[in-house]
C-alpha positions in Angstrom: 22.8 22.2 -35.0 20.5 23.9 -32.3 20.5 22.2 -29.4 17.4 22.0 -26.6 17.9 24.6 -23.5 16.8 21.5 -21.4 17.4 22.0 -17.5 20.2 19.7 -16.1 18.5 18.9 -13.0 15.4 17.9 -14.9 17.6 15.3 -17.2 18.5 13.6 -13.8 15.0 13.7 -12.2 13.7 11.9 -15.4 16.1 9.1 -15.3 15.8 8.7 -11.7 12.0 8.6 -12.0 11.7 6.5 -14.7 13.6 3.4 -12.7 15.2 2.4 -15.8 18.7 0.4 -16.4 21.5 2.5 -16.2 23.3 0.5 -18.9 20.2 0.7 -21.3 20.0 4.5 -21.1 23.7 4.9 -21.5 23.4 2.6 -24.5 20.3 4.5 -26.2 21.6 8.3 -25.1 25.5 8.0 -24.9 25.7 11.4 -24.0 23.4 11.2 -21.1 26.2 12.3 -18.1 26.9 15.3 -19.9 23.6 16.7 -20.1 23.1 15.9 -17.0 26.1 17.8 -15.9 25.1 20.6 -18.5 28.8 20.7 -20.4 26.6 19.7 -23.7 22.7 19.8 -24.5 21.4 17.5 -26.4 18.9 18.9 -29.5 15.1 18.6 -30.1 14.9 15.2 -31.3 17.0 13.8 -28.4 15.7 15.4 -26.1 11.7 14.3 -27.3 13.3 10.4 -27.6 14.6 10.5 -24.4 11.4 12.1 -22.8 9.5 9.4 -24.3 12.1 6.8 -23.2 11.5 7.5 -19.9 8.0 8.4 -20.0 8.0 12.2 -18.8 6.1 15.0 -20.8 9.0 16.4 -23.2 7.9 20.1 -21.4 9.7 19.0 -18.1 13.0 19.4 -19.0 12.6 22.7 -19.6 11.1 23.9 -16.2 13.0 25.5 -13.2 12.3 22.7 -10.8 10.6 19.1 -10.6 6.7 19.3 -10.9 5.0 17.7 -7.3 3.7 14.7 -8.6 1.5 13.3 -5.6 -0.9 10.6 -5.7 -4.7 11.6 -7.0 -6.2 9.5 -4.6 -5.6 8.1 -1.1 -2.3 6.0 -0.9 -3.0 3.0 1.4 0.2 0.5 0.5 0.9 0.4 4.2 2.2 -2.9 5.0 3.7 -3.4 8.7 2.9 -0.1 9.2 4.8 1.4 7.4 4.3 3.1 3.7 5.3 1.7 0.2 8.5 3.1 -2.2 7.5 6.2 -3.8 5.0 5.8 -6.3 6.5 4.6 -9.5 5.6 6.4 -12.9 3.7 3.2 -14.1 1.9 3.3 -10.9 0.5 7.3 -11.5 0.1 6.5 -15.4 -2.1 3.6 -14.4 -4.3 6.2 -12.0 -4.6 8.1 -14.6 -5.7 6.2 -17.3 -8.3 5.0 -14.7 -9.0 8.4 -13.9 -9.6 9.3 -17.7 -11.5 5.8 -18.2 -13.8 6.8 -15.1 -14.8 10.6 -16.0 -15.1 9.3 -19.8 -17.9 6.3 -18.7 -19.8 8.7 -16.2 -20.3 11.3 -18.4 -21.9 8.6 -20.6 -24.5 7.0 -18.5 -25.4 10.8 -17.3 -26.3 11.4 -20.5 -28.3 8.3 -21.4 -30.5 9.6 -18.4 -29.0 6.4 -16.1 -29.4 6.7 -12.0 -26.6 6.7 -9.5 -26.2 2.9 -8.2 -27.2 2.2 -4.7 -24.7 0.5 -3.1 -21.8 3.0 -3.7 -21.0 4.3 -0.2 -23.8 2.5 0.9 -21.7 1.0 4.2 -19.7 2.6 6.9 -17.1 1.3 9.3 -19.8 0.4 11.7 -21.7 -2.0 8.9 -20.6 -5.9 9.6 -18.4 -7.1 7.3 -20.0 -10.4 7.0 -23.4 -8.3 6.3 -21.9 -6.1 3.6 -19.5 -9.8 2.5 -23.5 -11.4 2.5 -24.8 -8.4 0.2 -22.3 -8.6 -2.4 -22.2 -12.4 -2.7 -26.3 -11.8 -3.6 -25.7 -8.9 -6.0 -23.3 -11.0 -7.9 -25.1 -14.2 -7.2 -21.7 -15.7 -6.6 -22.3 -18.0 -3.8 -20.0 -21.7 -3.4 -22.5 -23.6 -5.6 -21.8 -20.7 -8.5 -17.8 -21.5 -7.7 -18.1 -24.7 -7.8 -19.4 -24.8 -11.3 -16.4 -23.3 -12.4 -12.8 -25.3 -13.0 -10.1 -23.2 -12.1 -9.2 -20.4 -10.3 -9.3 -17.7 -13.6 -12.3 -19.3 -14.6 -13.9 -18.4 -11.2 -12.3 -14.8 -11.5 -13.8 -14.4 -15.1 -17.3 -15.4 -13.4 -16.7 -12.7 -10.9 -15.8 -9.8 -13.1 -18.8 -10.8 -15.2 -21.1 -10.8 -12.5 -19.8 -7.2 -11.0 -19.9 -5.8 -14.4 -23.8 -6.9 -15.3 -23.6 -4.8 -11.1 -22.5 -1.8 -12.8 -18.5 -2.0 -12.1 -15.9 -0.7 -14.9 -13.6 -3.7 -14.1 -10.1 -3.6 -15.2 -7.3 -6.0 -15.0 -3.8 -5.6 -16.6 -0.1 -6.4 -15.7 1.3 -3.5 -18.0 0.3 0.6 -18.7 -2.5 0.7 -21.3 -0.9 -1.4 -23.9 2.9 -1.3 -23.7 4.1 -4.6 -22.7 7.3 -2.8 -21.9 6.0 -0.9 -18.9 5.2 -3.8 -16.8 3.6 -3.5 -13.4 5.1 -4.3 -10.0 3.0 -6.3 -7.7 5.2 -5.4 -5.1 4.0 -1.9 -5.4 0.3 -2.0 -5.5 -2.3 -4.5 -5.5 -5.0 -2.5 -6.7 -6.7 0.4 -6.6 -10.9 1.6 -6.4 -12.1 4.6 -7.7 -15.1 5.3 -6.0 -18.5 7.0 -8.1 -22.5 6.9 -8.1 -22.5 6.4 -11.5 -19.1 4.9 -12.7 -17.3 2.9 -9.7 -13.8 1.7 -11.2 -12.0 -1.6 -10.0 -8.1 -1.9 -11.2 -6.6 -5.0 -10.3 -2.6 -5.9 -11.0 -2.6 -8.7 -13.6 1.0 -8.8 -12.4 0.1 -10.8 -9.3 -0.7 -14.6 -9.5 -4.0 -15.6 -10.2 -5.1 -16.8 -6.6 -3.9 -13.2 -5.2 -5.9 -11.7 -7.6 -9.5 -12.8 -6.8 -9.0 -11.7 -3.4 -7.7 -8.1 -4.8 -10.9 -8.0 -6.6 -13.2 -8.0 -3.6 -11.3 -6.2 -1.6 -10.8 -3.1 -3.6 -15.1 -3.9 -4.3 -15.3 -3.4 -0.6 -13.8 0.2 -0.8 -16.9 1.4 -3.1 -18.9 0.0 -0.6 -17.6 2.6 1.8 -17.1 5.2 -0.7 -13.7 5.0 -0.5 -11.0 5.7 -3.7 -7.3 4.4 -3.3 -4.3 2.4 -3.8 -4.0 -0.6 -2.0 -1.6 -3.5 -1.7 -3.4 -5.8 0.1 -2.9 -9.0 1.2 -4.9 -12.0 2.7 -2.4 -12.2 5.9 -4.2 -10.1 8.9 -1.9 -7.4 9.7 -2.1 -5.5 12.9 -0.7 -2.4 11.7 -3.3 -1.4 8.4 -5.4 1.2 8.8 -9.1 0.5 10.1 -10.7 0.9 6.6 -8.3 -1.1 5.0 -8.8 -3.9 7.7 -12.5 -3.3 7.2 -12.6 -4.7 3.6 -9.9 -7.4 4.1 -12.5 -8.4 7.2 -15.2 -8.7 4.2 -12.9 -9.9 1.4 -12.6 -12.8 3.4 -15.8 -13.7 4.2 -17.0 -13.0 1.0 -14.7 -15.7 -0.6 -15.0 -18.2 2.3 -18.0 -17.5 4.6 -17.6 -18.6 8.3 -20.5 -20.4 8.0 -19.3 -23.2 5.3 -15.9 -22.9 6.6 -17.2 -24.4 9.8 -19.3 -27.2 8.6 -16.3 -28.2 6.0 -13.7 -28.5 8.8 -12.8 -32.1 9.7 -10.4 -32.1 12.9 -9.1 -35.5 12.4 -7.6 -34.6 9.0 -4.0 -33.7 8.2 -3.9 -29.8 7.7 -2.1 -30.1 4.5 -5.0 -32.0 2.8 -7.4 -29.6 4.5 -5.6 -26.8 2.6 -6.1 -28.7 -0.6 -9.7 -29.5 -0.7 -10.8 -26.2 0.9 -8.6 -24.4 -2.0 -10.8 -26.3 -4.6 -13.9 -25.9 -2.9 -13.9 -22.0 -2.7 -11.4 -21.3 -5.4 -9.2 -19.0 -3.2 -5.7 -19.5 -2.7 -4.0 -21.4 0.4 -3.1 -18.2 2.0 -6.8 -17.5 2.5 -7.6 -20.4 4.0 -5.3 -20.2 6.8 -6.3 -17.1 7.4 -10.2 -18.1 8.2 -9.6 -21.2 9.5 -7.1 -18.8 12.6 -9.9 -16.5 12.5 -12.5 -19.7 13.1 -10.0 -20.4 16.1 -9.1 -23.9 14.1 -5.8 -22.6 14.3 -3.3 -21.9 17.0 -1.2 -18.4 16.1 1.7 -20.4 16.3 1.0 -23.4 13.7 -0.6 -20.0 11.6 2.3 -18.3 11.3 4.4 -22.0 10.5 2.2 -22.7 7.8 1.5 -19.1 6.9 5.1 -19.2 5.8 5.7 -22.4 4.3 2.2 -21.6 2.1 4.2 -18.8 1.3 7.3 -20.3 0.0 4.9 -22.6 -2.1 3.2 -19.6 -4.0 4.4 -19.4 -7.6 5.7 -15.7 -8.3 4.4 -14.1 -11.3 6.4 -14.5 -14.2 5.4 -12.7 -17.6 5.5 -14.4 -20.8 7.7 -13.5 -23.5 6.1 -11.8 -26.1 2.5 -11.1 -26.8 0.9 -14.1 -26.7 -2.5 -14.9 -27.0 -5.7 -13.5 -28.4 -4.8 -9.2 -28.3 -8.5 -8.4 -28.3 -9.6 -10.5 -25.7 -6.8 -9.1 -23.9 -7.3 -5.7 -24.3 -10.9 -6.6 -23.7 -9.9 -7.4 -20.4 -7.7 -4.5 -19.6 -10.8 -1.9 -20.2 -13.5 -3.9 -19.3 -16.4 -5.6 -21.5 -18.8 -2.6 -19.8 -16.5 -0.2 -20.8 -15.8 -1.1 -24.1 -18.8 -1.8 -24.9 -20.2 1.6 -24.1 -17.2 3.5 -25.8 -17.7 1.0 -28.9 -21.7 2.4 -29.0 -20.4 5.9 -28.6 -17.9 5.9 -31.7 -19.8 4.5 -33.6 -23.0 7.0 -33.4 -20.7 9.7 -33.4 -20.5 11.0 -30.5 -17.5 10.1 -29.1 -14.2 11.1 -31.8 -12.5 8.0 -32.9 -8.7 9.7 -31.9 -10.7 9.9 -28.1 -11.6 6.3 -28.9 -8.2 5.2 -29.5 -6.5 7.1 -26.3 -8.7 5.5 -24.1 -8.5 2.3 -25.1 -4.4 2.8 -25.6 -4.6 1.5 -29.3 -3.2 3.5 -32.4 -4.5 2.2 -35.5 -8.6 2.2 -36.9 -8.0 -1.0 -38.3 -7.3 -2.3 -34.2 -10.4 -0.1 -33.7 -12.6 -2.1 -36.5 -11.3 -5.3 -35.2 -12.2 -4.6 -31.2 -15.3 -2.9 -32.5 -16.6 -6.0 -34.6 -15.6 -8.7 -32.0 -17.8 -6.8 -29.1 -20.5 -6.1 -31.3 -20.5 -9.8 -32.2 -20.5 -10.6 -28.5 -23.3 -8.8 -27.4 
């Protein structure tokens, strides 16, 4: 039996990196210590299921050392202050398929002769934030009265992400890498992320996080391609003292985007319990509780004191996200959602004349099979 020349070290660097069970790797590899301790080397095949298992290039084993596997793009996790865990390998995959996604789309519209869009990088740090907040709301055309057409928080997201991709954003939503519902993503870790372009700006926002936490994820990481700006964020709609001055800079118009100062102001009834204030200003602007009390402190309704109370009983109140088992649901309008309708769309067109190769086609989209291909193919076509 010939066995794999794979390098101890490396064995233990994959597991460690993958964040995986201890007891379900023991159970799939039984003989995982000792090739990690070197007395016995597992052959080819193991060695290219347990690469795959733990979602590392099978080539790594074999090098001298671990490869430097730093973010692409501009970490900005900081919460108090202070950085995030180590990137997780579900985190960089999900860069990278953005990454991929991103250079695939902007070599398209360059070649169908489109121009770069105007507002990427069209702010700085010195713009207002209710200026650049007052812009986007007209792009998208998503002003209260648009909201409060709508019925529920998702269905209010769903208008957004329409309205930014008619704009010209590849908007992407997914709690999972590409497809595999086995890789799930960690809202802990990372909110979002904004990869800034002329031609294709990218918006990636963690399905993983509850619904409400979401649409304020959206126009936050928005905010960056305003300034230019690509990164990873976790961001949140407390006001921190301790984020950087860009990040603070689009949470500043985040939240006047979703609740502008101006209808805050005139919806604000002093006489009225704050509890029920929380509940009809959540329905009117479709925004979760947590934003709320932050504009109304920043409207100087609130004293710091009663924020912080109700800041953290809001808090205990919040639902965490809990994944279904299972599928579930309609697959392509899932995956629909995970690439983007403008995406899709345009890599649809492209197979289809021939100029894109379907196996391209299928990476991109994270999808295996032509019939899926037909299917997803079919359903936008019969959409536009």
């Amino acid at each position: 039996m010939i066995r794999a020349p794979v390098n101890p070290t490396l064995v233990t660097w994959a597991r460690e990196r993958g964040r995986l069970a201890s007891n379900d790797l023991v159970k799939r590899f039984p003989k995982l210590a000792e090739w990690e301790t070197g007395t016995l080397q597992p052959t080819f095949k193991q060695a290219d299921d347990f690469a795959a298992y733990v979602n590392v290039p099978v080539g790594y084993l074999f090098l001298s050392e671990p490869p430097n596997e730093s973010l692409p793009i501009a970490d900005n996790r900081a919460v108090a202050g202070k950085l995030q865990m180590s990137p997780s390998v579900e985190m960089l995959d999900v860069i990278r398929i953005c990454q991929s996604r991103q250079a695939w789309f902007q070599d398209f519209v360059i070649k169908d002769g489109r121009n770069a869009l105007p507002f990427v990088a069209s702010a700085t740090l010195r713009t207002s934030p209710s200026e650049t907040a007052r812009e986007m709301r007209e792009m998208f055309k998503f002003g209260l009265t648009a909201r409060q057409g709508t019925r529920s928080w998702s269905e209010s997201m769903r208008l957004l992400i329409s309205a930014a991709d008619r704009s010209g954003f590849l908007v992407m939503v997914s709690g999972i890498v590409g497809c595999n519902t086995h890789r799930r993503l960690d809202p802990a870790e990372f909110s979002g992320v904004a990869l800034s372009d002329p031609f294709a700006p990218l918006v990636f926002v963690n399905g993983s996080d509850p619904k409400a936490a979401q649409m304020f994820t959206l126009v936050y990481e928005i905010a960056h391609i305003w300034l230019g700006l690509s990164a990873v964020s976790t961001c949140r709609a407390a006001q921190s003292r301790n984020i950087s001055v860009e990040e603070r800079w689009c949470s500043d118009v985040a939240a006047e985007f979703l609740v502008p100062t101006s209808i805050l102001q005139a919806e604000l009834r002093y006489d009225e319990p704050l509890a029920q204030v929380l509940r009809r200003l959540t329905r009117i602007f479709k925004v979760s509780s947590l934003v709320v009390l932050r504009r109304m402190l920043e409207v100087d309704w609130l004293e710091f004191a009663e924020f912080e109370r109700s800041w953290r009983d809001e808090a205990k109140r919040v639902p965490p996200y809990t994944p279904r088992e299972g599928s579930g649901g309609d697959f392509y309008r899932t995956l629909l959602s995970r690439v983007g309708l403008r995406f899709a769309r345009s890599l649809v067109q492209s197979t289809l004349e021939g100029q894109t190769l379907y196996r391209d086609a299928y990476r991109l989209l994270g999808i295996r099979r032509g019939r899926t291909f037909e299917e997803f193919a079919r359903r936008i076509n019969a959409s536009t």
